[in-house]
Structure formats: structure tokens, C-alpha cells
C-alpha positions in Angstrom: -1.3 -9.7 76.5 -1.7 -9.8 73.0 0.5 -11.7 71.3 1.8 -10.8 67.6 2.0 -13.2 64.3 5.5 -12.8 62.9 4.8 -12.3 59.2 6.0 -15.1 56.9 7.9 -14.2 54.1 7.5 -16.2 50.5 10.3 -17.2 48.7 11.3 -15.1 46.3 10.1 -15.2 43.1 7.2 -17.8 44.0 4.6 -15.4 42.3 6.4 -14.9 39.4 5.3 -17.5 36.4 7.9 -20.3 35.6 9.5 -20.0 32.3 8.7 -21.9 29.8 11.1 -25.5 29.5 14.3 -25.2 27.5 12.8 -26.2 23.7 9.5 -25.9 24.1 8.2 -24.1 20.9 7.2 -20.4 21.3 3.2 -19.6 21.9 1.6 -19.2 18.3 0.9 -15.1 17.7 -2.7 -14.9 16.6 -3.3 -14.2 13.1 -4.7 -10.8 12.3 -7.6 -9.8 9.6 -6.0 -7.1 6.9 -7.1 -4.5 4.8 -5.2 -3.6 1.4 -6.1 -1.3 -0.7 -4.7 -0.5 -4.3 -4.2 3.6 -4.7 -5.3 4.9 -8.3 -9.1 5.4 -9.1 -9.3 3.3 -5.8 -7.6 6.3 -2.4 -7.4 9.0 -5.4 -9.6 9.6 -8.1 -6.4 10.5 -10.3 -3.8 8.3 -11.5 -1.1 9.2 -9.4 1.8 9.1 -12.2 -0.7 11.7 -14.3 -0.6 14.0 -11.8 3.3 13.8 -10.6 3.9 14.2 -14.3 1.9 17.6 -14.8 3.5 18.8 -11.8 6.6 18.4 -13.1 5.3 20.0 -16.6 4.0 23.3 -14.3 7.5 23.4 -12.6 9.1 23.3 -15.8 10.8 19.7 -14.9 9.0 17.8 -18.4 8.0 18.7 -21.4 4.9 18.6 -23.4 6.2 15.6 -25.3 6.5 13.9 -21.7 3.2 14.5 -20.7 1.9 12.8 -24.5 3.8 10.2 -23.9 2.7 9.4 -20.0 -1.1 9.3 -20.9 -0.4 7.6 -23.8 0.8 4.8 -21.4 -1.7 5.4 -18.7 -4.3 4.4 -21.8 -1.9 1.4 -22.4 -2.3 0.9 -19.0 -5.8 0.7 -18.9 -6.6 -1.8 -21.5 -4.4 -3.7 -19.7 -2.0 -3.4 -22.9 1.5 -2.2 -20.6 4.8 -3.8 -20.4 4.7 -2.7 -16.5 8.2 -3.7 -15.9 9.9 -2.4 -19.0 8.2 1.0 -18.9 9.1 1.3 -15.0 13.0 0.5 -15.7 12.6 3.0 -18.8 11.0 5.9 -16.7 13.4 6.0 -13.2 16.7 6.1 -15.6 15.8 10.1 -15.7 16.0 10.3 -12.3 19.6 9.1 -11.8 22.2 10.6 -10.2 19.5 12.9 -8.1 18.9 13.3 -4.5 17.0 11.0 -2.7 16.1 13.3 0.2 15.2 16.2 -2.5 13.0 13.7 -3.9 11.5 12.9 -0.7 10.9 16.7 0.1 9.6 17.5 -3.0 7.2 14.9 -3.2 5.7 16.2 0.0 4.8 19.6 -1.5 3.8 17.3 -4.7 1.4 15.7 -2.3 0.3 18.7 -0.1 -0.5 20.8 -3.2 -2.4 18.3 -5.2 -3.2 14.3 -4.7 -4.5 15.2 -1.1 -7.2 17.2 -2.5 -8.2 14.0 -4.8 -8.8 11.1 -2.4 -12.4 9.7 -2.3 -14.2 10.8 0.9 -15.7 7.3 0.5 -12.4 5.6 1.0 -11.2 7.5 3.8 -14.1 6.7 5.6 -13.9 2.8 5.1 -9.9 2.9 5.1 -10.7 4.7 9.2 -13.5 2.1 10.4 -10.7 -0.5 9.0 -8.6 1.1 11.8 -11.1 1.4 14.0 -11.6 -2.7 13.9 -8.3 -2.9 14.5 -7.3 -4.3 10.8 -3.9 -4.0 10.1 -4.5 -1.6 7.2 -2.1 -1.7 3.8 -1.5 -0.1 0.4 -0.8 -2.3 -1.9 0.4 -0.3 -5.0 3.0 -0.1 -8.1 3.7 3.4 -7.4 7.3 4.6 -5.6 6.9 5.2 -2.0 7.5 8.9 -2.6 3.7 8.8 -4.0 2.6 6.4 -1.6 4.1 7.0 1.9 2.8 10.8 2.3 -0.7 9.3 1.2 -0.3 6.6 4.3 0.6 9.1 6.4 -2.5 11.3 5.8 -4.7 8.3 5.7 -2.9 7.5 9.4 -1.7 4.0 7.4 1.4 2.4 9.2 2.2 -0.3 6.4 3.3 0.5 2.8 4.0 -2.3 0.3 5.3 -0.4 -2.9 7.7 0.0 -5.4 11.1 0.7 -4.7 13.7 2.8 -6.3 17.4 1.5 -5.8 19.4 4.1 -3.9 23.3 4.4 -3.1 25.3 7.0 -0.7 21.6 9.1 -1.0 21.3 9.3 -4.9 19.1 7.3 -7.4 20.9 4.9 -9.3 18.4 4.5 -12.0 17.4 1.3 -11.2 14.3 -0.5 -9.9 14.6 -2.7 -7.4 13.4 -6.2 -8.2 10.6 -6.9 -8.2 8.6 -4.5 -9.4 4.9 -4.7 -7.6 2.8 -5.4 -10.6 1.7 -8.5 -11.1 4.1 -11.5 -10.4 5.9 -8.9 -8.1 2.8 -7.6 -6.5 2.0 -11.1 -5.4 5.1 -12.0 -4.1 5.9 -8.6 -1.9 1.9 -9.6 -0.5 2.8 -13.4 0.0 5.7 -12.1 2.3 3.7 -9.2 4.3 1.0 -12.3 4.8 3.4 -14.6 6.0 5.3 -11.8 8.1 2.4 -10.3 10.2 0.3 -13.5 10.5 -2.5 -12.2 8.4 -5.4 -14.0 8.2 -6.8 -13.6 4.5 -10.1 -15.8 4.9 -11.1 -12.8 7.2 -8.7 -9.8 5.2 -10.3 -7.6 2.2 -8.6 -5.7 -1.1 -9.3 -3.3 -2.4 -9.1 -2.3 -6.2 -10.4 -1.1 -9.5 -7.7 -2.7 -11.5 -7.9 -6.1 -13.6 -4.5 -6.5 -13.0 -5.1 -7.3 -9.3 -7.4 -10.0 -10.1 -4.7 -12.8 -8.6 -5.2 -10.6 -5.0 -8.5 -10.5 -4.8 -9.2 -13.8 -5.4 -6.9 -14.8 -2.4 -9.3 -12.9 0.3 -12.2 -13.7 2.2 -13.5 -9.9 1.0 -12.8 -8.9 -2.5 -14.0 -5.5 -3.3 -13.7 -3.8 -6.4 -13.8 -0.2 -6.7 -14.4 2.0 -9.8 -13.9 -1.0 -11.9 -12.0 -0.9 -15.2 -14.7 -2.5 -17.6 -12.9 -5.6 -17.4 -12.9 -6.0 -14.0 -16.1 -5.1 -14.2 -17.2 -7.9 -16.5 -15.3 -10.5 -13.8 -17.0 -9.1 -10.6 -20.6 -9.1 -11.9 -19.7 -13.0 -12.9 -18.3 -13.6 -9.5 -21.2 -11.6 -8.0 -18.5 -9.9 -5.9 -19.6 -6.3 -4.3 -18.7 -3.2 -6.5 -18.5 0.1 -5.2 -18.7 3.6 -7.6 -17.3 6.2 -5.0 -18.3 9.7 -6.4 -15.6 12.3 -7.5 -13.4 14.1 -4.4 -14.3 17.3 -3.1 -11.4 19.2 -1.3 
């Protein structure tokens, strides 16, 4: 007669892996490769304040002598001439006292009706094979993120490193949040996104067409300039760093 083998039974929880020792110092989290990319003449072929300001003009929100004195700036801008902080603090004390969320909603129709028709085909295409390689993928820009959040979103980018407009019980206070990211600021929110996420910047790239963003590309592995100001233009053929001239958008 056949006899039958009682089945052992393990111990419970013999399968499952130990834990590790009481103060044994967590597993390092591998460092990740990024991609930041500034947004003006770089995403868009616009500058992005230009544009928010005429579409203000056309809904009857500024006034001639507003849109003078914006590009005026913008030129300021340019030659790399702009007091970056002072003009920011001077420009958001208009919008104090308004709605945050009527900000946010009509920045969407801002963005639906016009800056999405101006990005660079070119820089979609690199900003998705980013993605693709599974970089974690970031503007870096001086703009609000009511100009740069809707462009993330289209662009299907997670991470937003901007600046920020100080808010309380849903309406603009008139203040910017310090710092401002330009510059100094710019370096500093970047410094704590690196440090945050692990990035690994020996393997990361940026993004830009700015000289003012000079300080960031020097810190990658990848610098790549994009529509160059003439100044930056002048550094990256000295630094023999790529340069890239992506042709006017077509929506």
C-alpha cells in the first residue's frame, strides 16, 4: 500500500528577506541623468512675456504705453542690460489683490490660443526622446508658472522650476517670492532640484539661448545652446560647445 509523505510546512516568514539591522544606513538611490531646458527663443520662438503682454493689449487689460514699455525691456533684456529682480517686483504689484485661480484659468486660454502654436518642432522632438531615455526632464525658466506649467503639460514635462508669485487666502499679494530664478536665484532653485532627485549632472544636459544661463551650462556634462543671443554665441564657438538654430514654428 502506498504510503503518503506528510507535507512539511516552513516557518513562517522564512521566504521573506530579513530586514535590514537597526542603524544600518539606507541603500544609496541611484543618481539620475536630467534634462533642463530654458523656455524663450529655446520651447517657443516668442518671448513668452511679449506675448502675455499683447494678449492682454487685445483683451483690453494693457495699454499701448504697456506694450512700449515691455519690449523696451525685453531689448534691455537682451543685451543682457536688465535689473531682472527689480523689474520682476515692479511688474507683479499690478496684479495684486486678483485671483489666483482666475489667473490660472486664464492663462490656459492664454496658452491654448497662442504660445502653443509657437514652440519649435525641433524642441519637442528632442524634449520627447529625453523622455523616451528616461531623463528626468525640467524647465528651468524666470517666467511664473502660469506661463510655464500649461507649456509642461503639453510637452508631457512633470518637473517645473520657475518663478513664483506669493499668494494668500487665493489672491496675489504683489510680491515675488524670493528668489527670483534669474541668475543667483536660478542657480540656487537648480542646486536644490540636483541635490533633491539625485541628478547626475556629468551625464544631465541644458538647454538655452540665453547668456544669462552661462553659470548652468557650464555645470553639465552636455551644454547646448540654442538660438544663441550673440553673446552666447561668441562663448560657445570659444568653448567649441554644440549650437543648434531650430527654424521658426509652424502650427
Amino acid at each position: 500500500m502506498a504510503t503518503q509523505r506528510a507535507s512539511k510546512k516552513r516557518p513562517a516568514g522564512r521566504d521573506r528577506p530579513k530586514p535590514p539591522p537597526r542603524g544600518a544606513p539606507a541603500p544609496r538611490q541611484r543618481s539620475v541623468p536630467a534634462a533642463f531646458f530654458d523656455v524663450d527663443k529655446t520651447i517657443i520662438s516668442q518671448n513668452s512675456g511679449t506675448l502675455f503682454l499683447k494678449y492682454l493689449y487685445e483683451q483690453g487689460r494693457a495699454t499701448r504705453m504697456d506694450i512700449v514699455k515691455g519690449l523696451a525691456s525685453y531689448m534691455q533684456y537682451k543685451l543682457n542690460l536688465l535689473d531682472i529682480e527689480r523689474f520682476s517686483k515692479r511688474t507683479v504689484v499690478q496684479f495684486k489683490g486678483q485671483s489666483e485661480s482666475e489667473m490660472i484659468a486664464f492663462s490656459l486660454e492664454w496658452y491654448d490660443e497662442v504660445v502653443r502654436h509657437y514652440i519649435y518642432p525641433e524642441a519637442r522632438t528632442i524634449i520627447n526622446r529625453h523622455l523616451e531615455d528616461k531623463f528626468m526632464v525640467a524647465l528651468v525658466t524666470g517666467a511664473t508658472r502660469y506661463v510655464a506649467e500649461p507649456l509642461a503639460r503639453d510637452l508631457g514635462i512633470t518637473h517645473v522650476i520657475c518663478t513664483q508669485l506669493e499668494v494668500r487666502r487665493g489672491l496675489f499679494t504683489g510680491r515675488v517670492v524670493d528668489p527670483i530664478c534669474f541668475g543667483e536665484g536660478k542657480i540656487l532653485k537648480l542646486r536644490e532640484f540636483v541635490a533633491e532627485h539625485r541628478i547626475d549632472l556629468a551625464r544631465s544636459y541644458f538647454y538655452t539661448d540665453s547668456i544669462s544661463d552661462l553659470p548652468l551650462l557650464e555645470v553639465v556634462g552636455h551644454p547646448q545652446v540654442v538660438n544663441p543671443d550673440p553673446l552666447l554665441y561668441r562663448r560657445a564657438a570659444r568653448r567649441k560647445w554644440p549650437v543648434k538654430m531650430f527654424g521658426a514654428a509652424v502650427d
